[in-house]
BAVEX-379668 format. One record per residue: z, x, y of N, C-alpha, C, CB in turn. Coordinates in steps of 0.02 Angstrom, whole numbers, padded with zeros to 5 digits, always signed. Glycine has a CB too. Layout:
BEGIN
ZXYZXYZXYZXY/...
This chain:
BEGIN
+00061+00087+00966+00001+00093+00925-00017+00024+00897+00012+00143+00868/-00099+00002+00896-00101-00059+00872-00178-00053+00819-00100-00117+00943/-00154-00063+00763-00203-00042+00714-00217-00127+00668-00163+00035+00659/-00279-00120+00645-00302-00193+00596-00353-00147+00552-00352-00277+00646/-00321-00150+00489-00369-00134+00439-00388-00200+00392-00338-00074+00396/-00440-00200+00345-00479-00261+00312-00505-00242+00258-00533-00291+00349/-00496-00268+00201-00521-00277+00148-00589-00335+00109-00468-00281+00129/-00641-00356+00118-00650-00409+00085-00695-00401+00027-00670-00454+00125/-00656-00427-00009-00687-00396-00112-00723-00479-00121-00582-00375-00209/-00796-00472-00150-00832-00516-00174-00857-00496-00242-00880-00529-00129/-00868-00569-00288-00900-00537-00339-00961-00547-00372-00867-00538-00376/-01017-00480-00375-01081-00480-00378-01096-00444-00430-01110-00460-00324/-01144-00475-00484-01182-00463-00531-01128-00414-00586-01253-00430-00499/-01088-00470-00604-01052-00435-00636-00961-00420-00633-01088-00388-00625/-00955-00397-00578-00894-00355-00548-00891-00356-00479-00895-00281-00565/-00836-00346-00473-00799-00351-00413-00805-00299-00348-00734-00349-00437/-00853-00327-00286-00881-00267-00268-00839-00275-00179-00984-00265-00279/-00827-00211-00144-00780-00211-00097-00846-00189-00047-00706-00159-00109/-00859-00273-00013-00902-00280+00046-00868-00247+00101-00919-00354+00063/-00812-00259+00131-00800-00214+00175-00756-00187+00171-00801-00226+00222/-00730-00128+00194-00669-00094+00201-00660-00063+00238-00652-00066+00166/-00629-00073+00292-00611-00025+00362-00532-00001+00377-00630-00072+00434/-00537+00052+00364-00473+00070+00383-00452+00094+00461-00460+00121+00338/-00392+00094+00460-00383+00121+00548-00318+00166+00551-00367+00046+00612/-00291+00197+00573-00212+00238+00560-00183+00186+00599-00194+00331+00595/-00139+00184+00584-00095+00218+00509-00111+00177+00467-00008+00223+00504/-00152+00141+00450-00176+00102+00369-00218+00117+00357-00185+00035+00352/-00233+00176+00299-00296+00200+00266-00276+00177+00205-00317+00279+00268/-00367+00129+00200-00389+00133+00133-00427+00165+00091-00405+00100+00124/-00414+00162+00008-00432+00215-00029-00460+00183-00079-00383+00260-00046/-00529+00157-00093-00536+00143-00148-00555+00176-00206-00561+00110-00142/-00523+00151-00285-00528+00209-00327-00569+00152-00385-00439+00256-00352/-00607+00205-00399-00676+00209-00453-00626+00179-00521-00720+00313-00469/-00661+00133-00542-00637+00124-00634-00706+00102-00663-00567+00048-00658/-00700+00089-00721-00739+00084-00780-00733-00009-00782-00700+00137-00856/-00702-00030-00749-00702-00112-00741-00732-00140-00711-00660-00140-00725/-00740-00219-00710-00753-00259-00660-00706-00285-00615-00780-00303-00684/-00641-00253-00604-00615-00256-00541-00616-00213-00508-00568-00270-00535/-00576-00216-00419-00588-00176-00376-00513-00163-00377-00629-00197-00315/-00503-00107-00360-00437-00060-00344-00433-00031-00298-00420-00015-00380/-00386-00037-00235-00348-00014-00177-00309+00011-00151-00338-00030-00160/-00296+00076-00123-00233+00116-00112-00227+00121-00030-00237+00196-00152/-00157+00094-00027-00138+00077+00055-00112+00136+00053-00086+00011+00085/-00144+00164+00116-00080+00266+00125-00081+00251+00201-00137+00389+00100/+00002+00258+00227+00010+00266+00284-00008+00325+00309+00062+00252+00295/-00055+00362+00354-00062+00406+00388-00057+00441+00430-00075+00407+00390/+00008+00416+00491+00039+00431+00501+00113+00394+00486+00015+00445+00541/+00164+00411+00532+00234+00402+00540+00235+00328+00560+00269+00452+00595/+00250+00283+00534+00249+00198+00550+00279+00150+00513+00186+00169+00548/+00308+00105+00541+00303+00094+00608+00331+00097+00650+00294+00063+00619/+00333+00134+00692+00370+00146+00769+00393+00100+00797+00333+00168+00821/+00432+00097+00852+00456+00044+00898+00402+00030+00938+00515+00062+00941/+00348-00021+00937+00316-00024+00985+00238-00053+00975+00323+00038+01010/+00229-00022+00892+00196-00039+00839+00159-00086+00834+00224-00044+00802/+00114-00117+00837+00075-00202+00795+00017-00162+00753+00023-00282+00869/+00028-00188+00690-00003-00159+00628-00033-00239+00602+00062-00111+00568/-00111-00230+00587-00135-00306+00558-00158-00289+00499-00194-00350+00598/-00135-00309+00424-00196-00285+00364-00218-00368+00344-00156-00226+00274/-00290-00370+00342-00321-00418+00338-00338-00417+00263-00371-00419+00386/-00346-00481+00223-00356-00456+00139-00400-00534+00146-00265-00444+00067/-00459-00540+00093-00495-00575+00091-00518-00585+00035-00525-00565+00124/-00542-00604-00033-00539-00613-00105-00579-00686-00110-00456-00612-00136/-00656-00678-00128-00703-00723-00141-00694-00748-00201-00761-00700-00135/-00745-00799-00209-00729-00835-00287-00737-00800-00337-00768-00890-00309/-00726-00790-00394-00697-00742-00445-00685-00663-00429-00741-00745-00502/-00676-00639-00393-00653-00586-00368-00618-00558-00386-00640-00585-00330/-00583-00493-00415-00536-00479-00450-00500-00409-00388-00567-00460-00534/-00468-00418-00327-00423-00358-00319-00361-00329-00328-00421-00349-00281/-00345-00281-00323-00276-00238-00325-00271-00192-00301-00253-00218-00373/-00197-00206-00232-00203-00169-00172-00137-00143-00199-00213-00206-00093/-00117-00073-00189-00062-00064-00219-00041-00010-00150-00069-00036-00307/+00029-00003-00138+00068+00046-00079+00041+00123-00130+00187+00028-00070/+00056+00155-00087+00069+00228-00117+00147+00289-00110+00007+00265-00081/+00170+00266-00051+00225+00299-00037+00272+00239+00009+00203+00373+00003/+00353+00234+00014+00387+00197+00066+00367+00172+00133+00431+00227+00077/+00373+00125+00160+00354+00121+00239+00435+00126+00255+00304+00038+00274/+00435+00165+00326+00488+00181+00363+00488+00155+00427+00495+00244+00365/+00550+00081+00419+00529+00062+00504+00573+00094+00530+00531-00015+00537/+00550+00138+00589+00573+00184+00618+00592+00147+00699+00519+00244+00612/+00621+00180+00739+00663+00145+00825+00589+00185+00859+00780+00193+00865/+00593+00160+00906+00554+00173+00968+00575+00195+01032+00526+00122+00982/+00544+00217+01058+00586+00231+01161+00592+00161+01182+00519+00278+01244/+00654+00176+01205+00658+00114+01253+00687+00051+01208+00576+00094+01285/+00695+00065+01139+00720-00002+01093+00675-00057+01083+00779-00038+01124/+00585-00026+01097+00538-00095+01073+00552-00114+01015+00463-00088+01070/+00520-00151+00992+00528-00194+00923+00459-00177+00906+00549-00284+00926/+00446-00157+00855+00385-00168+00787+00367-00224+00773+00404-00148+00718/+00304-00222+00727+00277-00281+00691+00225-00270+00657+00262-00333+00729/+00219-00287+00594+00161-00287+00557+00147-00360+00516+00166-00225+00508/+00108-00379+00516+00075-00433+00497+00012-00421+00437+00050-00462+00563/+00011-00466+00376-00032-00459+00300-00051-00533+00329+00017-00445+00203/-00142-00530+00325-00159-00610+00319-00208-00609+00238-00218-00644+00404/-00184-00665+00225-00234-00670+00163-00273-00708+00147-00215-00672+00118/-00312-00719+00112-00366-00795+00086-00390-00767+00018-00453-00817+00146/-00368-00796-00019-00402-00791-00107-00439-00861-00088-00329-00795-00198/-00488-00843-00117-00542-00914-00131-00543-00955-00197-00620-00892-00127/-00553-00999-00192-00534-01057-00267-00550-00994-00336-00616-01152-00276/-00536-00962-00363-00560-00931-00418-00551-00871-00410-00620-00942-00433/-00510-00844-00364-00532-00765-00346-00444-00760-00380-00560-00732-00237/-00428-00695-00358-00355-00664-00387-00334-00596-00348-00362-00644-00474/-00287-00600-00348-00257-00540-00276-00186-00509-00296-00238-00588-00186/-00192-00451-00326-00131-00421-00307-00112-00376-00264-00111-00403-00346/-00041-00377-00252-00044-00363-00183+00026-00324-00185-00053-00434-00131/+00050-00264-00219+00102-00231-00220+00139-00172-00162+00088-00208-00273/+00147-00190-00113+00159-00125-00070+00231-00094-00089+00155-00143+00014/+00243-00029-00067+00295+00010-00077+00344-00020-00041+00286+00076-00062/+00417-00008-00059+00458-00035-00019+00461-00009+00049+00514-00035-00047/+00503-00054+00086+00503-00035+00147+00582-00029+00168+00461-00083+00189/+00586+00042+00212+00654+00052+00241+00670+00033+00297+00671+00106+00243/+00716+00007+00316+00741+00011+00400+00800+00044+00418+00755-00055+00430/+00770+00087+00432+00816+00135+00481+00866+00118+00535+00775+00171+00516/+00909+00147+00548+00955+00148+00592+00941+00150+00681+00990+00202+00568/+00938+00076+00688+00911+00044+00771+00829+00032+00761+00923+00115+00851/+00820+00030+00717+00762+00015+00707+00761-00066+00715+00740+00044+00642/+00707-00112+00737+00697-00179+00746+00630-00217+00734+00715-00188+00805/+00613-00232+00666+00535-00223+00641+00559-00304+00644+00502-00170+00554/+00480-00341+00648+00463-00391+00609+00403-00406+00572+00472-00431+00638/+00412-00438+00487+00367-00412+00450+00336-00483+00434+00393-00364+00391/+00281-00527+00444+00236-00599+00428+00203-00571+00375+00178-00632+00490/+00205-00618+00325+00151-00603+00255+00129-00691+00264+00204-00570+00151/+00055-00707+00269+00017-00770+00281-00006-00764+00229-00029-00784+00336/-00035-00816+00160-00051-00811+00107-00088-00888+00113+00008-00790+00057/-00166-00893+00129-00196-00951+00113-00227-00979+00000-00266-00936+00176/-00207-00981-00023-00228-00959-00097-00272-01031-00128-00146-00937-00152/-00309-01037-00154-00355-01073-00159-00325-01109-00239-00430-01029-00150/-00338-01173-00260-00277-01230-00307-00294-01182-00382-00309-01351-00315/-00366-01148-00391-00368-01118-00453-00355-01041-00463-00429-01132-00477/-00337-01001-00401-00357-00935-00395-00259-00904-00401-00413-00920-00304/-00276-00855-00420-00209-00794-00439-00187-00753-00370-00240-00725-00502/-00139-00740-00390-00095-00700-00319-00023-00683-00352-00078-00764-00236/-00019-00612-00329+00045-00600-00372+00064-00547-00291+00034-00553-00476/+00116-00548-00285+00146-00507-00214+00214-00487-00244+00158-00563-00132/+00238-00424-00227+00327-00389-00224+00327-00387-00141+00344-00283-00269/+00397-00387-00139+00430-00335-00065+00476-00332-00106+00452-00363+00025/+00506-00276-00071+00554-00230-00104+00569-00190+00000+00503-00162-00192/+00632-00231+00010+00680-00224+00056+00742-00177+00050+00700-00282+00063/+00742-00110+00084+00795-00069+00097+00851-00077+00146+00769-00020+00109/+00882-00069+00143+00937-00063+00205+00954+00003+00222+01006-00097+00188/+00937+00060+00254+00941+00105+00287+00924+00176+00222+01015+00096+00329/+00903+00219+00257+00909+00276+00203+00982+00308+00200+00855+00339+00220/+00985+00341+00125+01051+00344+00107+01104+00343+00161+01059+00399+00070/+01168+00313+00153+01200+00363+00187+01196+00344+00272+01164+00435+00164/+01182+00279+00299+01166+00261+00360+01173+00190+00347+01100+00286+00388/+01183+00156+00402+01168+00097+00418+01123+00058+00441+01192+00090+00439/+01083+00006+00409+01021-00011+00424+00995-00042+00498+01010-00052+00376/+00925-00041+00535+00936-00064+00596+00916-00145+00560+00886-00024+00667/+00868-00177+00620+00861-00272+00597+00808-00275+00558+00845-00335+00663/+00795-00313+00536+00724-00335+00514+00715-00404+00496+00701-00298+00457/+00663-00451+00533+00642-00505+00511+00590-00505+00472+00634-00539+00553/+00587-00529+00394+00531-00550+00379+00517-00615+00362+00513-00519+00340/+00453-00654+00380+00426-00711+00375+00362-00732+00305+00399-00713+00445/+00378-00759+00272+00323-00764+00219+00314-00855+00221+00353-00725+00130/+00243-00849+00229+00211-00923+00224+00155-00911+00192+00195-00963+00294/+00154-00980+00120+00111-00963+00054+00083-01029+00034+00157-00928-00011/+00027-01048+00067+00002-01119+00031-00052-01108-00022-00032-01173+00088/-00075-01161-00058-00100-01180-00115-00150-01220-00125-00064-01200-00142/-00202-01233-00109-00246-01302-00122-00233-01323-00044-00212-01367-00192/-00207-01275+00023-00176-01316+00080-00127-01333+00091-00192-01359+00090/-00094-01354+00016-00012-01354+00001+00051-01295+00014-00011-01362-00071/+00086-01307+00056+00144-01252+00071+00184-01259-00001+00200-01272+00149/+00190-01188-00028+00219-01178-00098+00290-01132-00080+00159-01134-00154/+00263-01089-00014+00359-01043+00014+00324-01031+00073+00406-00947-00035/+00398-01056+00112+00398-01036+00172+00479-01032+00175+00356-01084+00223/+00480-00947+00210+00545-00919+00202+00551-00867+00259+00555-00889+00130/+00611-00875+00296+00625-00801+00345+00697-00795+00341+00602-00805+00437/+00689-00711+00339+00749-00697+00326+00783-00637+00370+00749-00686+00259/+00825-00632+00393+00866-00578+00441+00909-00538+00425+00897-00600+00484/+00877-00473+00424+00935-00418+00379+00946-00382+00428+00911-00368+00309/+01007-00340+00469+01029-00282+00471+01102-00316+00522+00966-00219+00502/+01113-00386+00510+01187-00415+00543+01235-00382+00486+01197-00517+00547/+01274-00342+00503+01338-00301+00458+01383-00383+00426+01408-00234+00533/+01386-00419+00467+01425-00464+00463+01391-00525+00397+01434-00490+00543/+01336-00531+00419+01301-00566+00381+01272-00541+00310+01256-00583+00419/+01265-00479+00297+01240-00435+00259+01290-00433+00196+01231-00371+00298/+01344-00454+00236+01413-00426+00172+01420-00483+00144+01500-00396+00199/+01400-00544+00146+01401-00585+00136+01394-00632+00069+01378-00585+00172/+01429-00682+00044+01407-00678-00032+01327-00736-00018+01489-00719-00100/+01326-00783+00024+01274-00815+00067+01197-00768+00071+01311-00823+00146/+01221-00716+00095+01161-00666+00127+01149-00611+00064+01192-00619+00211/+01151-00567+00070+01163-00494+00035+01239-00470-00013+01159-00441+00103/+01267-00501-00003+01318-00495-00038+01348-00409-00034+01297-00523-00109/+01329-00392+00032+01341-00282+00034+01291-00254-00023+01448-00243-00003/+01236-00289-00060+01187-00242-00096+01142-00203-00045+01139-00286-00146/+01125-00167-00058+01072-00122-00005+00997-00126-00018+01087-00040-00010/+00971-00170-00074+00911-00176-00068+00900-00253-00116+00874-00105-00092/+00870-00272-00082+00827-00358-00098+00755-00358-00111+00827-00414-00029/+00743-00370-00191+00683-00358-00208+00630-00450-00225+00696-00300-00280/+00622-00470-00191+00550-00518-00199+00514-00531-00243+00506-00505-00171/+00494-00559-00283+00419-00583-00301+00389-00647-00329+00399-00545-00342/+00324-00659-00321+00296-00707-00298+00220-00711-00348+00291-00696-00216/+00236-00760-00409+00159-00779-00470+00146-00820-00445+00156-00800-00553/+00083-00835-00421+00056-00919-00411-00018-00905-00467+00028-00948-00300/-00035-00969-00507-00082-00948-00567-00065-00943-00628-00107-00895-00563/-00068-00970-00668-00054-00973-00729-00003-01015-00772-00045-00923-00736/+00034-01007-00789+00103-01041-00849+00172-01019-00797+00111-00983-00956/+00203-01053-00769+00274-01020-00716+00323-01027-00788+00312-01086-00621/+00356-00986-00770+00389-00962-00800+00480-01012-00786+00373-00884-00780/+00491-01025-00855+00559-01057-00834+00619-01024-00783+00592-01068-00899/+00667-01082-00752+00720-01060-00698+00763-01016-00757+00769-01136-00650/+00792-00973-00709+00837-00952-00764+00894-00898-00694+00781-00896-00850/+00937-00873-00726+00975-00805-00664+01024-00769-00714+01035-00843-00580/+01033-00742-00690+01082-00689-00723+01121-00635-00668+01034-00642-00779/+01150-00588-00687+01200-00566-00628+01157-00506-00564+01278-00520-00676/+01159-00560-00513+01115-00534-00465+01044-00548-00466+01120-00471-00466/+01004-00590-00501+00940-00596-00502+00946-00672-00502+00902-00558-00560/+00869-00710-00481+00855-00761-00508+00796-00786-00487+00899-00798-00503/+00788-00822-00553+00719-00859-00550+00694-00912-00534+00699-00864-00589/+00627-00954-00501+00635-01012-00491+00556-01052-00512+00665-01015-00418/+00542-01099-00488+00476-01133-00501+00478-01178-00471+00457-01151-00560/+00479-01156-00390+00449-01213-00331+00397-01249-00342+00428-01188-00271/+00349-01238-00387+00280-01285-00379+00259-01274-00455+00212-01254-00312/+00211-01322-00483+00187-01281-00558+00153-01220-00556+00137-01321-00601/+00151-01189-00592+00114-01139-00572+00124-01069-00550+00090-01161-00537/+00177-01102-00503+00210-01039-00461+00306-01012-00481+00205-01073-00366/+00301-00941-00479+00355-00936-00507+00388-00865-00439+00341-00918-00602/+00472-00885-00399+00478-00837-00364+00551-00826-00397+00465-00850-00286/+00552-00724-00402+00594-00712-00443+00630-00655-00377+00562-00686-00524/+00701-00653-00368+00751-00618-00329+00777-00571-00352+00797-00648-00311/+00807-00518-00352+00849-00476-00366+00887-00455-00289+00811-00419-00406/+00931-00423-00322+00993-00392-00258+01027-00335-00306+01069-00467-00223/+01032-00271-00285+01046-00207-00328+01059-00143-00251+00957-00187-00395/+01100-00121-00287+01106-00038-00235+01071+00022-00216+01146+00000-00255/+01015-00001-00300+00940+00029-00259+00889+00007-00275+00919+00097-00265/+00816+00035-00287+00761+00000-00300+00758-00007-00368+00706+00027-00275/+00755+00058-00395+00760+00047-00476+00788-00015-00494+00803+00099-00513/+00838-00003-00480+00877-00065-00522+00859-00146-00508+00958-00060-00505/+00850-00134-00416+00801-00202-00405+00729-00218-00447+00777-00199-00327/+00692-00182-00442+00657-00199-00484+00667-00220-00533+00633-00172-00491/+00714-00164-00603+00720-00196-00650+00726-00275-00658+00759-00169-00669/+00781-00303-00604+00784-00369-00596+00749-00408-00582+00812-00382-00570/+00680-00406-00572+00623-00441-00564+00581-00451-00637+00583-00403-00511/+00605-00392-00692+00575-00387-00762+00618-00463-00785+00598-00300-00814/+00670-00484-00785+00719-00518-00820+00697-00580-00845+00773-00527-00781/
């Protein structure tokens, strides 16, 4: 299955208005009505995805003062395929000098022989906001996770602020105090915009401030809850 859904939020007379929006299965979009001048977005997988075999594209686009928020609604499950293909889904982005983008999806699982790879491209403009989670599972309960590569590349003004890939479902590598340290879920996130927030860590989390501005915070925990929490810290 090969699906590209698109978002592009501009802002007119006022508020934040969603020029296009096309959805395709398995990525339906949902936009929901507020009383604001921003725009609000609900990603719902519609079917079962992603399969072995899979290329999934969500395109996100955010004009000058633009205000969106794309938020997951339920887990993505990378699921195995016939034959042992490999998956892939790919997020491209562009905030424009002044615009602002959040961008929260649900975590994602990988299943057992499952072999996904996940690109998040983030062009962000030197004055404009962007705030992103992942939130990484290692198998559902009670199983062993299959692979997953994900790739995140995040510039700034043109400036590369993170560029990072990382390889989860090596047993060997996973247990690792280097890698995963045997936690079962690795939670992400990523402020560019505003005041960064000082380095700091504590047990299993940590914080950093690659660039001004920008602040990327880690956790490692046995489940999500608790990963998350470690992103509050």
């Amino acid at each position: 299955m090969k699906a590209h859904a698109r978002v592009v939020a501009c802002f007119e007379d006022g508020r934040t208005v969603l020029r296009e929006l096309r959805s395709m299965a398995p990525l339906t979009l949902f936009p929901r009505r507020g009383r604001g001048p921003d725009a609000v977005v609900h990603l719902v997988s519609s079917a079962t995805t992603p399969l072995g075999g899979d290329e999934l594209l969500l395109d996100l686009r955010v004009g000058p003062a633009a205000v969106l928020r794309l938020s997951g609604v339920a887990a993505t499950l990378a699921l195995p395929g016939p034959g042992g293909a490999a998956s892939s889904s790919t997020v491209d982005i562009e905030v424009a000098d002044g615009g602002s983008l959040t961008y929260l999806p649900e975590p994602t699982v990988v299943t057992t022989r499952a072999d996904h790879t996940a690109v998040l491209r983030a062009s962000v403009g030197e004055n404009s906001r962007f705030h992103t989670r992942e939130v990484l599972v290692l198998g559902r309960a009670g199983e062993p996770p299959g692979r997953l590569t994900t790739t995140v590349h995040v510039t700034r003004g043109g400036l590369p602020v993170l560029r990072q890939t990382q390889e989860i479902g090596d047993p060997v590598l996973d247990t690792g105090l280097a890698a995963l340290a045997g936690k079962r879920v690795l939670a992400t996130e990523l402020v560019i915009g505003g005041p960064a927030r000082p380095a700091a860590s504590g047990e299993w989390w940590a914080r950093t401030s690659p660039a001004p501005g920008v602040t990327v915070t880690t956790s490692l925990a046995a489940d999500a809850v608790v990963a998350l929490k470690g992103l509050d810290c």
